[in-house]
Every structure is written in structure tokens, then in C-alpha cells.
N, C-alpha and C positions, 0 to 999 in steps of 0.2 A: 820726319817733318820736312815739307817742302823749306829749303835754302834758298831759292828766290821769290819768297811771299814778299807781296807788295806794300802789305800794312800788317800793322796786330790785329789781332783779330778780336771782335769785337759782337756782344752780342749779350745773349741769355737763355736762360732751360726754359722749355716753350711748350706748353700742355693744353694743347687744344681743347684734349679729351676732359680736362678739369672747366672749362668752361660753361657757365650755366647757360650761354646763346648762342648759337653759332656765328664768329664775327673775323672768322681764318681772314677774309681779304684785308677788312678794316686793321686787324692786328702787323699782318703782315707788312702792307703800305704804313703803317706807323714805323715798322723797325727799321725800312728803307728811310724814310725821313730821317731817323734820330740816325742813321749811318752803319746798320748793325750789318754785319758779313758772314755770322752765323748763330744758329742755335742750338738746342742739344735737346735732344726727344728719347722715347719711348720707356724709360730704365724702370718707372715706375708701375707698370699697371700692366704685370702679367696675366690679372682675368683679363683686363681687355684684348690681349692677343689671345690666349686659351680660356674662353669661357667656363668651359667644363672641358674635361679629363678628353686629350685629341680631338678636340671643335676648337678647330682654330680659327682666328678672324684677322687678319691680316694688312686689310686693304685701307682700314679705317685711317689708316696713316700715310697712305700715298696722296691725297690732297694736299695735305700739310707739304713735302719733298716736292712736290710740282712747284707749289707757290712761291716756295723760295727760291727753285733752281730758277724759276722765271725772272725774279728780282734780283740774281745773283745774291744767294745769303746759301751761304755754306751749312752744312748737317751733321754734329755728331751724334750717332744715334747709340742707346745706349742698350745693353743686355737686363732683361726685367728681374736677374736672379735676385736680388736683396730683398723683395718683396714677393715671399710665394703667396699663391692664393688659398682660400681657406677649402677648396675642394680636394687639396692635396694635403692639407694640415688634417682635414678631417676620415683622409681614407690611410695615411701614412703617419699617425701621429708622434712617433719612432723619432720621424727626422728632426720635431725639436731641439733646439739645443738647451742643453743641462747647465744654468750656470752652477751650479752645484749640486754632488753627485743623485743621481732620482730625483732631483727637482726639475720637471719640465719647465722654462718660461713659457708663460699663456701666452696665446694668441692674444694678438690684435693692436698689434703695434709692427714692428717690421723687425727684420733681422735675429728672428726669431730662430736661425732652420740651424743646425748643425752641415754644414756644408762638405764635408767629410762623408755623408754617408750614401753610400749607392745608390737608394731609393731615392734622396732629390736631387744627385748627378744625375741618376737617369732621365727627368723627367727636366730638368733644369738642362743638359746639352739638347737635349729632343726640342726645347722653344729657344734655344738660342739659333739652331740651327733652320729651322723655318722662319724665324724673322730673316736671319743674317743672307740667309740663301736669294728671300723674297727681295731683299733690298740691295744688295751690296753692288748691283752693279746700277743702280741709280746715280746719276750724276750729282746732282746735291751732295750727296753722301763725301764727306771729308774723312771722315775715322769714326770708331767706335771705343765707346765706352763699357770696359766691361762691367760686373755688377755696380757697386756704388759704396763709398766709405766702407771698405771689406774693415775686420779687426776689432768689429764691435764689442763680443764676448769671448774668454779663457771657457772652452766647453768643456764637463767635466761627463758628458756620455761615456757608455760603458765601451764602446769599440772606440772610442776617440783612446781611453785609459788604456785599453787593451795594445792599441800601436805604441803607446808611448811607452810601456812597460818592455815591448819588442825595441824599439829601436835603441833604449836603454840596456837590451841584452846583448845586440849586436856593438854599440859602441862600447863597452865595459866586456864583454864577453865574462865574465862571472860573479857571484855575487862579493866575491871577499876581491876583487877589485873595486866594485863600485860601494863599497862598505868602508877603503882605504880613500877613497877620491873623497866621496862625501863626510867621511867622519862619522860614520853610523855609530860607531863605542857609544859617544854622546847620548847619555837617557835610555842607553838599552834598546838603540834603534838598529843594530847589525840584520841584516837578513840572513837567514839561513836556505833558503832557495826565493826565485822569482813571485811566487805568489805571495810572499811575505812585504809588498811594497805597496803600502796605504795609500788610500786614495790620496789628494789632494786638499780634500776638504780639511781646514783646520791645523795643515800642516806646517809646524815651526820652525824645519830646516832650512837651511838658506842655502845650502846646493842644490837640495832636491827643487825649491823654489824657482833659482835662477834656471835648471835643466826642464821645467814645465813652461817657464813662460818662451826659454825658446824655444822650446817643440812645438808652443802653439803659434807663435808668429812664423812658424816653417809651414804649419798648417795653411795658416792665410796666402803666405807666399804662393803654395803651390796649387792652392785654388784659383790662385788669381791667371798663373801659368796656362791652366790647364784651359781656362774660359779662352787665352789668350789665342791659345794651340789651335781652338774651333774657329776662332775669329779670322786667322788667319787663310784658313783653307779658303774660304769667300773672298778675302777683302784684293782689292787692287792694290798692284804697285805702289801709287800715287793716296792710298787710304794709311791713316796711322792708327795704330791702336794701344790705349792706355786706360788706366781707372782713376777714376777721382781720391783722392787721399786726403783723411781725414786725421792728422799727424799727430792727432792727441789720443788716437785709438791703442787701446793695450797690448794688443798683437800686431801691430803695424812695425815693421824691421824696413823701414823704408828704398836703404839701399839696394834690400836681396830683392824687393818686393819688387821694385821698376825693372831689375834685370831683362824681365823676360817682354817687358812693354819697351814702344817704340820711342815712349819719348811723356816724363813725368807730367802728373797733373795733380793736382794740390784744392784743397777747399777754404781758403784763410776767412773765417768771420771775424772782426775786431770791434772792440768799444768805438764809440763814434764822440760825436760832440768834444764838449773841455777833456778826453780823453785822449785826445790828437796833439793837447797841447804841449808847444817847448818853448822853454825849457820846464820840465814837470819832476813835479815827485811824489809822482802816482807811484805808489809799490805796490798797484792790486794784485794778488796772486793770478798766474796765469793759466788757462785751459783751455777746452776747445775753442774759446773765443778768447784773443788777446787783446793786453790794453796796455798803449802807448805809443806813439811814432815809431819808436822803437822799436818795438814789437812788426812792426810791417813789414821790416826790413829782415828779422828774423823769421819770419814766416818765411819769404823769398828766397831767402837764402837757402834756407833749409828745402828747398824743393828746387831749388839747383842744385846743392850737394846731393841728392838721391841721384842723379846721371854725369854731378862735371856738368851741364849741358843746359839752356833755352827751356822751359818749361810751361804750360799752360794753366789759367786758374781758370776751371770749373763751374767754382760756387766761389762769390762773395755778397757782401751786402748792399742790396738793394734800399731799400727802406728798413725801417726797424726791427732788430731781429734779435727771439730769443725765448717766442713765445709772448701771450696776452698780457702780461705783465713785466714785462721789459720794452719800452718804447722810446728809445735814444735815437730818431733819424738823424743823420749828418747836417750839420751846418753848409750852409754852401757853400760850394770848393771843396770839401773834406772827399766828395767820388773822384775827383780828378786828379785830387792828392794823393790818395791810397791807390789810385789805378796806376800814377805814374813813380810810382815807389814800387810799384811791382815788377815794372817793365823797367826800373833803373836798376833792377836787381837780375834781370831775365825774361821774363815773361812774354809771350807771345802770345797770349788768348788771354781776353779779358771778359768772362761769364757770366751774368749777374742772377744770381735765383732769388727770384725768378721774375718773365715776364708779368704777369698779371696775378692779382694777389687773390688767392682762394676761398671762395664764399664757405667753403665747406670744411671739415677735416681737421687733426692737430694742428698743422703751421693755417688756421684761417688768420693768425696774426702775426705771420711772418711776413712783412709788408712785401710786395716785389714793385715794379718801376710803377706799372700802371695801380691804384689806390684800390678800393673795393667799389668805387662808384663807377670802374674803367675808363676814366677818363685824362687824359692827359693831365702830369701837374707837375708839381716845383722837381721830384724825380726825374720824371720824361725827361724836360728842358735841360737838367743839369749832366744828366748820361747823354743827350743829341751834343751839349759841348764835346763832350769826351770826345764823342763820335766822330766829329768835326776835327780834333785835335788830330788823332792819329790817321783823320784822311791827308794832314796836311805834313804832318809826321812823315807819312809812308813808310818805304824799307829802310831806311834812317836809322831806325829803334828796332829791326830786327834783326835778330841772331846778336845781341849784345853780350859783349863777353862785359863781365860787370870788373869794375877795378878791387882788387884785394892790397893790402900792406899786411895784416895781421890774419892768420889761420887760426879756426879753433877746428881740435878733433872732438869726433860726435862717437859714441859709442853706444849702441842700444843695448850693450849686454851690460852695460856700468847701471842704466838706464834703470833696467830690469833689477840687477843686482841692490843699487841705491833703494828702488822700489820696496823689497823686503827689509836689506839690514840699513833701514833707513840714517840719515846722519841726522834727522829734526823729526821731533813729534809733527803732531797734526797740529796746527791752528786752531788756540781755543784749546786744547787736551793740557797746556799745562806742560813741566816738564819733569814728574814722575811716571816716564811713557816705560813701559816692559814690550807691549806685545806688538808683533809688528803689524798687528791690525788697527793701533793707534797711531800707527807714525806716520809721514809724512811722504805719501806717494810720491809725489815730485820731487823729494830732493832732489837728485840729478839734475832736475830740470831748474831748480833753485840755488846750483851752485852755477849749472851751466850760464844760467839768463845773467846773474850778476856779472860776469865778464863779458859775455858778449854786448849788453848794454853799455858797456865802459867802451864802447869802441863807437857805440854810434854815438852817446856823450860828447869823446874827443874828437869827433869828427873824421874818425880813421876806418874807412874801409877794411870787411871782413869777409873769411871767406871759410865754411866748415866743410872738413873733410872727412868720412868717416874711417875710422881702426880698420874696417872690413879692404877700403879702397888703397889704406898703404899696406896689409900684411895680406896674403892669400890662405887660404885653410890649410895649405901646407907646411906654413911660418915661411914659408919667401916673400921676400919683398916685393911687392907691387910696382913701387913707387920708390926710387933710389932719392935716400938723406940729401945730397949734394942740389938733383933737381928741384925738389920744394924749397930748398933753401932761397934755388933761383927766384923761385915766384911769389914765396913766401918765406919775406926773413925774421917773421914773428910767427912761432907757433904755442899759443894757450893749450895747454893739457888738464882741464880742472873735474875733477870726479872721476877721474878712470879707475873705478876699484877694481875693475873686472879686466887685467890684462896679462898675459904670457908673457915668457922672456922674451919671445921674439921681439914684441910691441917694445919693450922697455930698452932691449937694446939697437931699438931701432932709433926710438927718441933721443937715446944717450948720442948715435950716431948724426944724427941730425943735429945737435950742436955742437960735436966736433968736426962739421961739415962747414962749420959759420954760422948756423941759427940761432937765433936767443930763442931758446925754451923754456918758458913759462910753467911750473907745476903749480898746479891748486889742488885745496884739501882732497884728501882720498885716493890721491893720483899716486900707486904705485904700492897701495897699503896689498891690496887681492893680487891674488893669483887668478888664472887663467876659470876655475870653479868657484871662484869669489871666496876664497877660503882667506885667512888671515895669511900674509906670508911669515916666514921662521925669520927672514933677512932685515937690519936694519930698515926702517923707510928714511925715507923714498926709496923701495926696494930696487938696486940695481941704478939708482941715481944718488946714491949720499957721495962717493967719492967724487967723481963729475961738479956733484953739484957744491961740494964743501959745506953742508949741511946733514944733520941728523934728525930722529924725534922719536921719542917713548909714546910721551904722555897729549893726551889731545883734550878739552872740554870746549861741551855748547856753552854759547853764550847768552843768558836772561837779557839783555840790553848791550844796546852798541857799545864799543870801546873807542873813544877818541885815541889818534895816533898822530906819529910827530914826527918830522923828516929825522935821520941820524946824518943825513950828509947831504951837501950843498948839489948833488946829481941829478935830485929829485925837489918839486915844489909842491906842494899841497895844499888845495882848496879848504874855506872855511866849512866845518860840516863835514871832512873825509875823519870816515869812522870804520871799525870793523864791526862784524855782524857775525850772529847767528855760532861759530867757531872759531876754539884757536889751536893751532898747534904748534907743541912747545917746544919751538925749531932751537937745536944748539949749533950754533956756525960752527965749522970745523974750519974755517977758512975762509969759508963766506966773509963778503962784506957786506954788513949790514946795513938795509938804505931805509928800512922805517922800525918805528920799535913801537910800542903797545904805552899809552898812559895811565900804567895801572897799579896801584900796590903788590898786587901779587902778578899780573899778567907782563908787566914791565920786565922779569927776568928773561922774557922771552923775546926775541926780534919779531915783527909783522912781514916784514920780506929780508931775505938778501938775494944778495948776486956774488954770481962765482964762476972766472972764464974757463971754457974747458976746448981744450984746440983752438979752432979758427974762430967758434963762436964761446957762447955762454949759457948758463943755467938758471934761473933768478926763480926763488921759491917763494909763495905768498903761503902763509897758515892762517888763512882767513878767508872769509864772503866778504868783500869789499862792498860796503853800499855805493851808491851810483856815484857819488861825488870823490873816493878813493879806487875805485873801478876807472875812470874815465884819467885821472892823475896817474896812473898806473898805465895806461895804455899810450896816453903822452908821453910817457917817460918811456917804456918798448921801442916805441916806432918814432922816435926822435930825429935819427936819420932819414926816416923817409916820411917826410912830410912833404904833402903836396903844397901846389904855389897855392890854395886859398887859404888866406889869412885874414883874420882881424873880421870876421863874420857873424853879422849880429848872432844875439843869443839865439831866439827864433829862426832864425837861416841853417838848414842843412844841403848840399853838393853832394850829389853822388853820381861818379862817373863812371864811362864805360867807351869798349873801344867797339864799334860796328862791324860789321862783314869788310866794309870795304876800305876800313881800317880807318876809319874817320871821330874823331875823339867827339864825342855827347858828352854832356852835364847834364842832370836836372836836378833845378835849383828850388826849393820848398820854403815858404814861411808857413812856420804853424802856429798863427797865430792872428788875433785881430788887430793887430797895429801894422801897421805900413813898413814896409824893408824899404832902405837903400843900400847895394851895394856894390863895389869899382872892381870888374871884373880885372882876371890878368894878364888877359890880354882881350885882342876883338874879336868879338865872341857872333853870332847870327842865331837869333832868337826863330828859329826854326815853325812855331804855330805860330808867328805873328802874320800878319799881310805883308807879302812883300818881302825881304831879304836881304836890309838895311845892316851892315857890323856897326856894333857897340860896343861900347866899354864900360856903360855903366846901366846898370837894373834898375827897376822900383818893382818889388814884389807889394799888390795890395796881401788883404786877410787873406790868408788862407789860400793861397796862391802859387802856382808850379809854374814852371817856363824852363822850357826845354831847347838849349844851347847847342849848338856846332862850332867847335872852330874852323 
């Protein structure tokens, strides 16, 4: 990424070719108006570059790159691979992909192709390479995008099974090893040579589970690598190259996935309207599209921890999105709140999909800026603010290192793991769940999101790092205990079922460094193959942490909970959720306990110091209101100077390039803020350059501060 960009950048995905009139200049001179500095082309419509089988058409798209180099509005241009056409679907029917085994998926939706297989590499580098050749040394041209939301389907094709059965021979090298790893005794599943290893479909083991879903996100990975490889050979110094990330996708391993790109890019859609609101106690389940304030900042965050590094979004929401029967557009102020919660968190590109909204096609009701009648509206004007804001912004808000106090680690293989030997049924199934095709995909993501909300609750800046970033595939450290301690002296562990000794005594080492570390349910029960471990739990943390635990059960309804010591205070409403584990202090002090006739034997957290720092275990899903109490109590010592800030009011700060301290300060809500900042502050998008010391945020309203 350019380091001395003068603004974010600012713009939307721009499809001329989906246009029912020709109107490139009127469009264009619109996006200069509203302030826009780039757009993002081509990704979708490889008949329109290859009509038919080597007739290729090329040119249709150099107006489009003229007009904006003219107007200064920057290009990224994208690779058409996620949408083959059907002149290759119907002479190579092969490349399908299998979501399950001899089941082609039909055409006529997108992301259909098995990307793994030769015949559409071959024909898939062949149009990357005449677009990228045609275009790359155009000036507009900023970077490229390679295909688009990779990780869509687990392919269950017969050469896809065939490598994974090889690279399973090579990692194990015989059967009566990987018969010891997995636990094959179990049900008379031993193999006696390699062709004895069942498809996929149907299958109840939970090694062989967790060892498929990551061979198929290494799959995506090295697709996304290989697109990256060709792009390269074209692209300029000065050009970057990345994919959009789609982070709810089942093969998406985010961190390996950016390795080999120059710099991440993220797709965050979220609920809009009273969905924004705080203080809230929305607990909608989350997915490709999140819901909450909260949630924004998790989206963010998480596409910063994919590089450590400044990030671009892609796709977010324009007008109402989600298809013809989901229609929530933003209230106004809600685009300029969620754009500058992006960029408080990282963000360098702010993308909207898309320009003008499609007469035609699945998303005709996926609204974009311009309405169906193409005319400027309450959209246009409210993204021309934006526009405005970050021209006045400038390089201020780029390359923002965002502020952390609390770390959580991210683990996709827990992820995976949590996925099959889930810890909750499914929603609605009830809880006589057996199979693990009733339970509750997300867990992981349903123990993770309870803590990490507890931080944007208490107003305490968070920063996720993943397992992959502190341990190497070697089991060396990455990342020395002592230095994260530095930068983060709170680090949350919750759901890591899936980790090696390396991992565990790595975390033991991190709070004998000075850390408080945090365990949540799950965290340290697996082994490196998600296998149950032999060792007390917290496997390789009970002495450290002066805690033990046998027994665990879910829970049909919350449990209210009660402080046991004057350390900690708690909110009316902090409750446990969903599990408990039946922790015995061995030494632990115990700081909350459980109000229950029989759950009462068991503590809700203690703490226990080990070296310089400590250990503090929760056996529970904290709902938001013991989540957020909880995080207050961690990071106690490092509280920042704002205090006393209405309920509606959230801060989230960050240091600049040129080491200059931002705030941006949010109301989410419709009643008017006041509040006395802590020192004099220079309201940065106002006119003029006035220090203040005191705010009025109207509804729904951002302001973005300098010291």
C-alpha cells in the first residue's frame, strides 16, 4: 500500500456494463461530485471479456479507466474467475464443484467451479492474463483484485478427495499412524491400507472432520496464491494486489489466506436502522451480515488481525441489502458512522456495492448509492458527506495504528473444530442434539463474540491475534510472551479446543511474563487433532492457573451470578449463558460464583497469580452485561482518561503515521450527546480549526478529534 496516501479512499464497484443506457460521463462526474477517489471493475462478467471459447473482447472497458484517470478516481480492477461462463461450464462440465460426493452444483448462480482443477486453471490463467497484460500498465489502475469472496464451498470432487487422501499419506506416512492420531478403534473405523478412507459425505469423526476442513481452506489459500503469482508478473511497483474476504466463508483461514496478498481487503455487510443502536440488547445470531455497533468494530478488527496491518473494505452497504425481502436502509448518519468505525479500527478504502442499483439479475434488490430510477437521493447526499469528511480528514486517518488494551486470540482450527464437536445445538433443535449435523456451527464464533463484545460494552479497546501469528508450524514462537505482554497486558483465550503444547505453553509463559490471561470454555480441553486430552483441564494450565474441572453442562436458561469479593462489581442483569464448567479452585481466588442450587457448588470465575502476572478462568458465556463487568475488571489498570460517557457515546482511538493521537467519537443513537472532553481536542471535519473541550454529538453522529 502506498504510505503517503493523502486520504482513504473512497468510492464504490462500478459496472458500467450492467447499465441499461449508456450514462459513463454523467456517472462519472457524479462520483467526482460526491468526492469518490476510486472504483473497482471488471471481476464479474467473464463472457464479457471471453465471449466464446479464445474471442476475446477486451477494450470494452478502457473508456470506463480513461474517465476516471481524467477525473483523478483511482481503479481496482478485478480477475473474472468466481463467475465462469457457461460456454465452459457446458464443454468442461468436470469443473463443477461437488458439494457432496457425485453431486454437481447446477449452474446458474456463481461460484459454482471447483477451482482445483486443471481444465478451469487452464482457461481461468489464459483470461486473467489477457485482461491483466491489456491493462496493468494503465494509469488509473491502483491494484487488483483477484477472484472475489474465494471459500464459498468444502468440494467434495473426486481429484479434490484423491489429493487429500495423498497429502494425508504424506503427513501420517502410514495407516496404523493415522488410525493412532484419529482414533479409528472407534466403531470399527481402522484402515487397513489408504483406499479404505471414506469419503466425506456423512462422516462422524471429528479428526477426520477437523483434517478436511483444513485441507480445504489450504485449498482456497493456494488458489487465491497462485491468481496472486500471475497478477504479479503485470502489476507495477506502485499497483497492490489482494481479494475481497468474505469472513463468514467455511474455507476462508484468513490469516494464511493474506499471506501471499499485499495488503487485506474484507466485505463487512451489517444490519442497519435500531440495529446500530446503544446501548442494545440485540443478541441476533451473527453471519455473513452482522448486527450491532459492536459488531463493526469486529468486522474491523478482524481484517486487521489477518496482516497486523491498515486494511481496505471492498463491499459494504449501500442502500438496503440482502435481497427483495430485506429492506432496512440506514437512518441518516448510520453510512458515516459505520465508515468511520472502520477507519477507527484501520481501514483505508471505503467501497460501497455498489454504484447504481441493477435493473436486472439476483441482487436487482440489493439497493447501491444511485436508486433504480438513477437518480440522485437521500443515499448520493449522505455518502457526498462522507466524501467531504475524509477530503477534510486527509492523511490524518491514514495508516492508523488503532489503540488495543485487551487481546483476544483467533483460531480457525478451534473454529473448524467447535464447527463439528460443537459446544450448542442449533437454534430451535432443542437440546437432545446427537448428531453433529444438528449442532450449532458457530459455536466458536458464539463463545468468541460474547467476550469480545464485553470489551466494546466497557468501552475497552481490542485487538485479535491469531494461534498461527504467535506459534510457527514448527512450534517456535513467533511472537516472544514478554513482547505482547508489552502491548497487550490482557489476553482473552475463549474456545481454543484445537491446540498443541506449544500454544498452551506458550500462554502459561505469557502470564508468567506479567499478563493476565483469561481462559474461556473449551480453551485447553483438545489437543493439537481436537482429540479430547488424557491431562487435567485446563490442559497444561490447572497448576499456573489454581484451578481444575471434570465435569461441564449447557445451560437451558441464564444463570444469575454474584460477586464473592469486593475486586469486582456487577451490573443488574450479568448472567451466565449457554455453559458451565464445574471449576474446583485449587487455589484460585474465587471472584464470582453461580446463584444456583445445584450450579452454586461451582465458582463462575477465579483468579490465580502465576509469576509476574495471572491466570483468571471464566466457566461460562457471559451475556453482555457480565461480559462487559468482566472486562472492566481485566483492564482496570489501564483505563484510558475518558470517563463518565453517556451510555450512547463510544471513543475509539488511534495513533497516525505521524504519531498524532485521533479519537472518533460516535453517538448511536437519537438523543443528542454532551460530553467534556480531556483535554483540547480539534474537531478535524469541522470548518476551521477551533480546540475544544467540550462536544455535542446530534443523533447518530461521528466527530473526528486531533489532539
Amino acid at each position: 500500500m502506498d504510505t503517503h496516501r493523502h486520504q482513504v479512499l473512497f468510492g464504490a464497484a462500478y459496472y458500467h456494463e450492467y447499465q441499461p443506457t449508456p450514462r459513463l460521463e454523467a456517472d462519472l462526474d457524479l462520483m467526482v461530485d460526491a468526492g469518490f477517489s476510486v472504483i473497482r471493475v471488471g471481476e464479474s462478467v467473464w463472457t464479457t471479456w471471453e465471449p466464446e471459447d479464445g474471442q476475446f473482447d477486451l477494450e470494452w472497458l478502457a473508456p470506463v479507466l480513461d474517465g476516471a484517470h481524467q477525473r483523478g478516481i483511482g481503479v481496482v480492477l478485478g480477475t473474472p474467475t468466481y463467475a465462469a461462463p457457461p460456454w465452459l461450464a457446458r464443454r468442461y462440465p468436470e469443473i463443477a464443484g461437488e458439494p457432496s460426493t457425485g453431486q454437481p452444483m447446477p449452474w446458474g448462480g456463481r461460484q459454482e467451479i471447483d477451482y482445483t482443477h486443471p481444465a478451469f486453471k487452464f482457461y481461468a490463467e489464459r483470461v486473467i492474463r489477457k485482461i491483466v497484460s491489456r491493462y496493468a500498465d494503465h494509469p488509473a489502475i491502483i491494484g487488483f483484485q483477484v477472484d472475489n469472496e474465494p471459500g464459498m464451498l468444502l468440494f467434495h470432487n473426486h481429484g479434490v478427495f484423491q489429493r487429500f487422501v495423498d497429502e494425508l499419506r504424506h503427513m501420517y506416512g502410514t495407516v496404523e499412524a493415522i488410525n493412532e492420531a484419529w482414533g479409528l478403534v472407534y466403531w470399527s473405523h481402522k484402515l487397513s491400507t489408504w483406499a479404505d478412507l471414506w469419503a466425506p459425505d456423512g462422516n462422524w469423526q471429528p479428526q477426520y472432520d477437523l483434517a478436511w476442513r483444513t485441507f480445504q481452506a489450504k485449498l482456497t489459500t493456494e488458489f487465491i496464491a497462485w491468481q496472486a503469482g500471475i497478477v504479479r508478473e503485470y502489476a507495477r511497483d506502485d499497483q497492490f494486489v489482494t481479494t475481497c474476504i468474505s469472513y463468514d466463508r467455511p474455507t476462508v483461514d484468513d490469516a494464511n489466506l493474506t499471506a501471499a496478498l499485499d495488503v487485506t481487503a474484507g466485505n463487512p455487510y451489517y444490519a442497519m436502522q435500531d440495529a446500530l443502536a446503544v446501548p442494545s440488547t440485540n443478541l441476533t445470531p451473527q453471519g455473513w451480515t452482522t448486527s450491532g455497533a459492536w459488531s463493526l468494530f469486529l468486522s474491523a478488527d478482524r481484517m486487521y488481525a489477518s496482516k497486523q496491518a491498515p486494511f481496505l473494505i471492498t463491499e459494504t452497504n449501500a442502500g438496503a441489502i440482502g435481497g427483495s425481502s430485506t429492506n432496512f436502509p440506514a437512518f441518516d448518519g448510520q453510512w458515516r458512522q459505520a465508515a468511520w468505525a472502520f477507519v477507527a479500527r484501520g481501514a483505508e478504502m471505503i467501497e460501497y456495492w455498489h454504484w447504481h442499483t441493477n435493473h436486472f439479475g439476483t441482487e436487482s434488490y440489493w439497493i447501491g448509492i444511485l436508486p433504480h430510477d438513477q437518480q440522485p437521493g437521500r443515499v448520493y447526499a449522505e455518502l457526498s458527506q462522507l466524501g467531504d469528511d475524509f477530503r477534510r480528514a486527509g492523511s490524518r486517518v491514514v495508516g492508523l495504528r488503532p489503540d488495543a488494551q485487551v487481546g483476544l486470540l483467533y483460531s480457525a482450527r478451534s473454529k473448524w473444530g467447535l464447527a463439528f464437536q460443537a459446544a450448542f445445538p442449533q437454534p430451535g433443535k432443542g437440546t437432545a442434539v446427537w448428531s453433529p449435523y444438528d449442532m450449532d456451527q458457530r459455536s466458536y464464533h458464539r463463545i468468541f463474540e460474547a467476550f469480545y463484545r464485553g470489551t466494546f460494552d466497557a468501552r475497552v479497546p481490542a485487538r485479535l491475534i491469531h494461534d498461527v501469528q504467535i506459534i510457527g508450524p514448527d512450534g517456535s514462537p513467533l511472537l516472544e510472551p514478554s513482547a505482547v505482554v508489552e502491548e497487550l497486558p490482557v489476553l482473552i483465550v475463549a474456545g481454543l479446543l484445537v491446540a498443541d503444547d506449544d500454544m498452551l505453553s506458550w500462554l502459561r509463559d505469557y502470564a508468567a511474563a506479567g499478563g493476565h490471561l483469561v481462559i474461556g470454555p473449551r480453551t485447553a480441553y483438545g489437543d493439537q487433532e481436537g482429540r479430547a486430552r488424557l491431562e487435567v483441564k485446563p490442559a497444561h494450565l490447572t497448576e499456573a492457573g489454581g484451578v481444575r474441572y471434570q465435569e461441564f453442562s449447557n445451560l437451558g436458561e441464564a444463570l444469575p451470578v454474584a460477586a464473592e469479593t469486593d475486586a469486582i462489581t456487577l451490573s443488574d442483569g450479568a448472567a451466565a449463558t449457554d455453559w458451565v464448567d464445574g471449576l474446583i479452585s485449587d487455589g484460585a481466588k474465587v471472584i464470582i460464583g453461580y446463584d444456583h442450587p445445584h450450579f452454586g457448588r461451582f465458582p463462575t470465575v477465579v483468579s490465580n497469580e502465576h509469576g509476574q502476572g495471572r491466570i483468571t478462568t471464566v466457566g461460562t458465556v457471559p451475556n453482555p452485561a457480565l461480559a462487559a463487568d468482566l472486562v472492566r475488571w481485566f483492564a482496570a489498570e489501564h483505563n484510558q482518561r475518558w470517563e463518565a460517557l453517556p451510555p450512547s457515546v463510544t471513543v475509539h482511538s488511534a495513533t497516525n503515521a505521524d504519531g498524532e493521537r485521533i479519537h472518533i467519537v460516535h453517538n448511536w443513537s437519537w438523543v443528542p450527546a454532551q460530553l467534556r472532553l480531556p483535554g483540547d481536542m480539534i474537531d478535524i471535519l469541522a470548518e476551521g480549526e477551533a480546540a475544544t473541550r467540550d462536544l455535542e454529538l446530534g443523533p447518530w453522529d461521528v466527530r473526528v478529534l486531533a489532539e
